[in-house]
N, C-alpha and C positions, 0 to 999 in steps of 0.2 A: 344434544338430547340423549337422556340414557334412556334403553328398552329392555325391558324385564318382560321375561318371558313364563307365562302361567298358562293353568290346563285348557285356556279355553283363545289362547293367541298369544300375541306379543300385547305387550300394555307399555306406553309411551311416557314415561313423566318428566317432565322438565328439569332443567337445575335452576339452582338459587341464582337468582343475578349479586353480581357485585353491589353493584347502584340501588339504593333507595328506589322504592317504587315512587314516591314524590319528588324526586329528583329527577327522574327519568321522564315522569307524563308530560313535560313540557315540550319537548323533543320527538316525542312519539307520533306517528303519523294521524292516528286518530283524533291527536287537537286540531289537525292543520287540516283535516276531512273535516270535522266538525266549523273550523273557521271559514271554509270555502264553504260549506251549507248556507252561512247565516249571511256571507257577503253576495250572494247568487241569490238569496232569499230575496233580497228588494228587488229586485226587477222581474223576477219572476212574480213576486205578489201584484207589484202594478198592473201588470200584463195582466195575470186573472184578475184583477179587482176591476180594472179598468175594460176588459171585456165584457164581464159578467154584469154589472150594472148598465154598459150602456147597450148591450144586443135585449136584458132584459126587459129595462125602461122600454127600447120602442118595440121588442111584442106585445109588452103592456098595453103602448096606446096606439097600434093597431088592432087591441083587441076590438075594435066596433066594425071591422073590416073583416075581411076572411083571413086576410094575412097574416094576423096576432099570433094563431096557432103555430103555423109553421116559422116562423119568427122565433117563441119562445120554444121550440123542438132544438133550433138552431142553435140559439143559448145552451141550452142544457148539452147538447153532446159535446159543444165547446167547451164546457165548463168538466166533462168527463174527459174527454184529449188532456187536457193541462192537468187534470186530477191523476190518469196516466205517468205524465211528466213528473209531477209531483213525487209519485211513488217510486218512481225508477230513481229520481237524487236519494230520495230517503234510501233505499235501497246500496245503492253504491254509496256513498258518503258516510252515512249514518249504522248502517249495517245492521237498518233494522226489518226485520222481516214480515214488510206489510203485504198480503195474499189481495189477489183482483177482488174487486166487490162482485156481486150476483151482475149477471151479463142483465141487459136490457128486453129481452123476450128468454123464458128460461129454455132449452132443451127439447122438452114437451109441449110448448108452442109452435116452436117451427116445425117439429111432426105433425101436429095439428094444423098445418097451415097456417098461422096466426101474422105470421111474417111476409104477408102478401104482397106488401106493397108500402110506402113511405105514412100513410094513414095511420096504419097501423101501430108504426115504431116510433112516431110522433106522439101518440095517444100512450103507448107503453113508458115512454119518458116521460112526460107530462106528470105520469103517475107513480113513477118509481120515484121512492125515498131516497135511495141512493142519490139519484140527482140533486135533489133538492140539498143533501147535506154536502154535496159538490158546492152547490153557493154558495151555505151556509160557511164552508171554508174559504171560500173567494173572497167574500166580505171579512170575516174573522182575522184571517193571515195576514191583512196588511198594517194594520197597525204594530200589530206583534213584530211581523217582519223589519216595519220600522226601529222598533226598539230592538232589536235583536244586531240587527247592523250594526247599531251607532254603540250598542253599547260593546259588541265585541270585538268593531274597528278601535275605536277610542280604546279598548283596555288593552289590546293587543299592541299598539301602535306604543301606548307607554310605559307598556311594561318590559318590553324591547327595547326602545328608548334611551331609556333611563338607567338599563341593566350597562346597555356599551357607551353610557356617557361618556365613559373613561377616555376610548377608544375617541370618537369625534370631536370632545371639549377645547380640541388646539385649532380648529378651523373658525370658531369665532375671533380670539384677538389677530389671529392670521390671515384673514379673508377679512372680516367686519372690523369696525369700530366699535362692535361689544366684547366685555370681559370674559361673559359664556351667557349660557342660557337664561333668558329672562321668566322667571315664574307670572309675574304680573308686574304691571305697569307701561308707560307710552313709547319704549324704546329707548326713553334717555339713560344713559350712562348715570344719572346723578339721583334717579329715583328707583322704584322699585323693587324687585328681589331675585338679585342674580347667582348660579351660582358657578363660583367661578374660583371659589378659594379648597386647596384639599379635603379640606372638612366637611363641606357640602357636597362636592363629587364623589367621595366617600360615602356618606347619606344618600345622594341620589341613587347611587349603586345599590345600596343597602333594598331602597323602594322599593328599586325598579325587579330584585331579585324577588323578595316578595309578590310582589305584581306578577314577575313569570309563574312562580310556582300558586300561583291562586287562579291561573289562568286555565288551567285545563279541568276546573270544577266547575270553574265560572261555564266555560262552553260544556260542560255536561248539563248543567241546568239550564240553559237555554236553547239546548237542543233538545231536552229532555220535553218540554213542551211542545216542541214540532212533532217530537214521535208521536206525543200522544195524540196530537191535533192529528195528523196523519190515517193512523190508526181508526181513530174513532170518526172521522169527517172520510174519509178517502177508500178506507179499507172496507170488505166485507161486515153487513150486520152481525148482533149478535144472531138472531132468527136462522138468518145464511148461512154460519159459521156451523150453527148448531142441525139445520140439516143435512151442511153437506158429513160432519164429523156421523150424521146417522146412516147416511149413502154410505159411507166407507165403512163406518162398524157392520154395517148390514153383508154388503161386499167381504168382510173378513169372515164373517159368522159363517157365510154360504161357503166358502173355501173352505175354510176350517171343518166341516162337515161332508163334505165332497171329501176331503183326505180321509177322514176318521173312516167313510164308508168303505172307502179305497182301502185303506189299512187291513179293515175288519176282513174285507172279501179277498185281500191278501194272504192274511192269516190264518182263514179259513180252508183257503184251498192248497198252501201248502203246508197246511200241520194238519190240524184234525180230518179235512174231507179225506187227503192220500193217508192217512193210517188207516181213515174207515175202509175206503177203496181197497188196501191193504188184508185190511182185516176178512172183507168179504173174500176176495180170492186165497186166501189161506183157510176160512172155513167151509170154501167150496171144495180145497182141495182133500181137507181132514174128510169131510162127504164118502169122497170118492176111494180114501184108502181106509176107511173107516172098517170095511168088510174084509180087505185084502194083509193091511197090516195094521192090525187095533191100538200097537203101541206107537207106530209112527204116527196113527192119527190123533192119538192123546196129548204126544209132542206138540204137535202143530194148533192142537184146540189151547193148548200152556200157552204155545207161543203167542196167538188170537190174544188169550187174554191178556196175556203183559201192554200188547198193541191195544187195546182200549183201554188200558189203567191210564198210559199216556194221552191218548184223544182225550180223555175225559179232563186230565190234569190242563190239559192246552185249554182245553174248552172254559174249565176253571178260570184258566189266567187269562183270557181273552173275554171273558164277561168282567172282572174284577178290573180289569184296566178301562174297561168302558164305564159300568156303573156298579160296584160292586155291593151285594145285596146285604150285606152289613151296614152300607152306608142306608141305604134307603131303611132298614129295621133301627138302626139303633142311635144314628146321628155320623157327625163327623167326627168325636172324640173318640170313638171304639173302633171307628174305620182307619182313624189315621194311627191310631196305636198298632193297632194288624197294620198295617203299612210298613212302619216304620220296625215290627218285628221282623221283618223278609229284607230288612235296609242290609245290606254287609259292613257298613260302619253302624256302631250303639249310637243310636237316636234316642232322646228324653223329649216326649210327648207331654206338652201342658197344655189344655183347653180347656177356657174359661168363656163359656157364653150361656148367659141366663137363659135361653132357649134357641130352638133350631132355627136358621135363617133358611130362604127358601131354597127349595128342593133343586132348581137352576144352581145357583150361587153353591149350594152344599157341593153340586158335583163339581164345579169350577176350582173350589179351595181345594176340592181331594187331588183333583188332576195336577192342577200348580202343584201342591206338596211332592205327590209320585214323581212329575218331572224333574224337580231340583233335587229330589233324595237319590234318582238315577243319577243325576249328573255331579253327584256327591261319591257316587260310590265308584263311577268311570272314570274320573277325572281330576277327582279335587287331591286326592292321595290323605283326606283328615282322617282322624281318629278317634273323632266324634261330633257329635252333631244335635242339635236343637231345633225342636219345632213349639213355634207359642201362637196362640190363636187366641182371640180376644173380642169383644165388640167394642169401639170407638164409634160415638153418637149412631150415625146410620151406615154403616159401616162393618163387613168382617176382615180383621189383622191380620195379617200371615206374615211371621220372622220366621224366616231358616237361617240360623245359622251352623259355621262348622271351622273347624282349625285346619281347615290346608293350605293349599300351596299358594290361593287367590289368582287374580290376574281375570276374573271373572269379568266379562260383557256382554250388552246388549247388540253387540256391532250387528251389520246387519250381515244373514247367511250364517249364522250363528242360533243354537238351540233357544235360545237364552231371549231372543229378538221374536222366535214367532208365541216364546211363552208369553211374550208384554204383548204383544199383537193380541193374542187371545183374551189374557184381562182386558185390555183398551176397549176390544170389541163389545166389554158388558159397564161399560165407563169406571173400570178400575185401573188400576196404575202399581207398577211394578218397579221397584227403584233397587238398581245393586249397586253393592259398595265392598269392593273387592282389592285392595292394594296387592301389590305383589309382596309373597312372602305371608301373606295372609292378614285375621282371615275374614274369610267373606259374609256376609251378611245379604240377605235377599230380603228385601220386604215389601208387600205387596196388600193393597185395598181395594176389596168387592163391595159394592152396594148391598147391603143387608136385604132388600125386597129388590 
């Protein structure tokens, strides 16, 4: 591994292999994870198929009894245990990364007491979708599973095979009474299609090489349909997905605003408040020499003043970094052009939007911009730089780019990680693209409303 080191860490990139990437996938661990999936898939399908049908059949027809219910309660947590199972192979083997589905009573149930007792979370099963699409994979997976074995045994088995014919072709006239390997026919020597002459071990070889190297797409596409089956049958809903991704953004917004406050009452008190502090006891003291020595107190009222030129300049740049009132008068193309005149690299301002998006989202582009022209002007060592702003359908654009050093990321603990945190929090998305040696490109999409 080579590492190339840029303003914002080390950045990692691989080298070229020797070997053909198609030459290589047959040997790779990830076919032989993916063939241990699909051979472990049948027995594991039985098990749930064969569970799930027959605990739910006789809650079925105990429903005319009391017992039906807890019966099919029974079924379903069963059928979530194995759907567990299920996740954790997809997860190791597959490497794909399916998240729990919504628990069985949410959080605020069991505050509420709702979790009282075995009634309760029988009657919460019963009703949870999730279960149900637990079945709904119990019955689906075994057929697939079926065809998924036979067909990745059998192609694996002969494309192996037939690759090292070479290798075993002397154990039939030396062990058996056959020439070599029979393609079809009864065993006898005198019918059939054997092969057994160069030419055809030759051929066979040729197949069987074939057959390897078609084999690690063949198990891409048929595990490719477990992921999904997985995913969409075992995994979190869409609904689920979608509040927990609003709990977190909400969680990030509230952080994010707890800092900014934090910052501001920072900023506050050790810039402007101590020069005011400052300022008051120098014009208590001009006061007091005012009468005694007029010039010393003249001095000292000069000095007062220079001490609030500065408050005032702080107080400037500590509103303009929260919401700055060009922004709110005139849009974000006159705000980011003043932005990017206070940049200490030449920034070229282009903003193209048929009108203002909202007032949220306007302050979000300014801030993104200020943050990556700081970390342009700290860090990146360019020479110049570009900002373009655009609307794409519902959507506002932001490219920055700039010619330095690169090596630019999202890692996490890094500035660059809580800026995508902050977009993510308004379901925008922030993508860099930084090689080492340059240069970097930042580009980042807000929801227009």
């Amino acid at each position: 591994m080579a590492t190339a080191y840029g303003p914002y860490g080390p950045k990692t990139e691989p080298r070229g292999h020797v070997v053909p990437a198609a030459l290589r996938a047959p040997f790779e661990a990830r076919v032989w994870c993916e063939l241990l999936y699909l051979v472990i898939s049948l027995p594991m399908a039985i098990v749930t198929f064969t569970w799930t049908v027959t605990v739910l059949a006789l809650g079925a027809g105990l429903l005319i009894t009391f017992l039906g219910i807890p019966v099919l309660g029974v079924a379903l947590a069963g059928c979530r245990a194995l759907g567990a199972v299920e996740r954790a192979r997809a997860r190791a083997l597959l490497g794909s990364p399916v998240a729990e589905p919504e628990p069985v009573l949410r959080p605020e149930g069991r505050r509420e007491g709702r979790r009282g007792g075995p009634v309760a979370r029988v009657g919460a099963l019963l009703k949870s979708g999730t279960s149900w699409r637990h079945v709904l994979y119990a019955l689906l997976h075994l057929p697939w599973a079926i065809f998924g074995f036979v067909f990745s045994v059998v192609f694996t088995f002969y494309g192996w095979g037939l690759v090292t014919y070479p290798l075993w072709q002397w154990v039939f006239p030396t062990y058996t009474d056959q020439p070599g390997l029979q393609l079809w026919g009864d065993g006898d020597a005198e019918s059939g299609f054997w092969i057994d002459s160069p030419f055809e071990i030759a051929g066979a070889f040729v197949l069987g090489a074939v057959i390897v190297l078609l084999t690690p797409w063949v198990m891409r596409a048929l595990t490719t349909v477990d992921r999904l089956m997985v995913a969409s049958l075992l995994g979190p809903s869409r609904l689920a997905t979608r509040v927990q991704e609003l709990e977190t953004d909400r969680g990030t917004v509230v952080d994010t605003a707890a800092e900014d406050l934090r910052r501001i009452e920072r900023d506050l008190h050790d810039g402007a408040q101590a020069r005011l502090v400052s300022l008051a006891m120098d014009l208590g003291l001009a006061k007091e020499k005012l009468e005694e020595d007029p010039e010393a107190a003249a001095k000292m009222v000069d000095e007062a003043h220079g001490e609030v030129k500065l408050a005032l300049r702080e107080l400037r740049d500590l509103a303009r970094g929260i919401h700055p009132a060009i922004l709110t008068d005139r849009g974000l193309g006159p705000a980011l052009s003043a932005l990017a005149a206070r940049c200490t690299v030449p920034v070229t301002v282009t903003v193209d939007l048929p009108e203002r998006p909202a007032a949220a989202i306007e302050g979000i582009a300014y801030f993104t911009v200020s943050e990556l022209l700081q970390n342009i002007s700290k860090h990146s060592g360019a020479r110049s730089a570009e900002v373009d702003v655009w609307r794409a359908a519902d959507r506002v654009m932001l490219r920055i780019t700039d010619d330095g050093r690169g090596g630019a990321g999202t890692s996490a603990g890094s500035g660059l990680a809580g800026l995508a945190e902050r977009v993510d929090a308004v379901d925008g998305i922030l993508v860099v693209h930084s090689p080492a040696g340059g240069p970097t490109s930042v580009t980042a999409g807000l929801p227009w409303r």
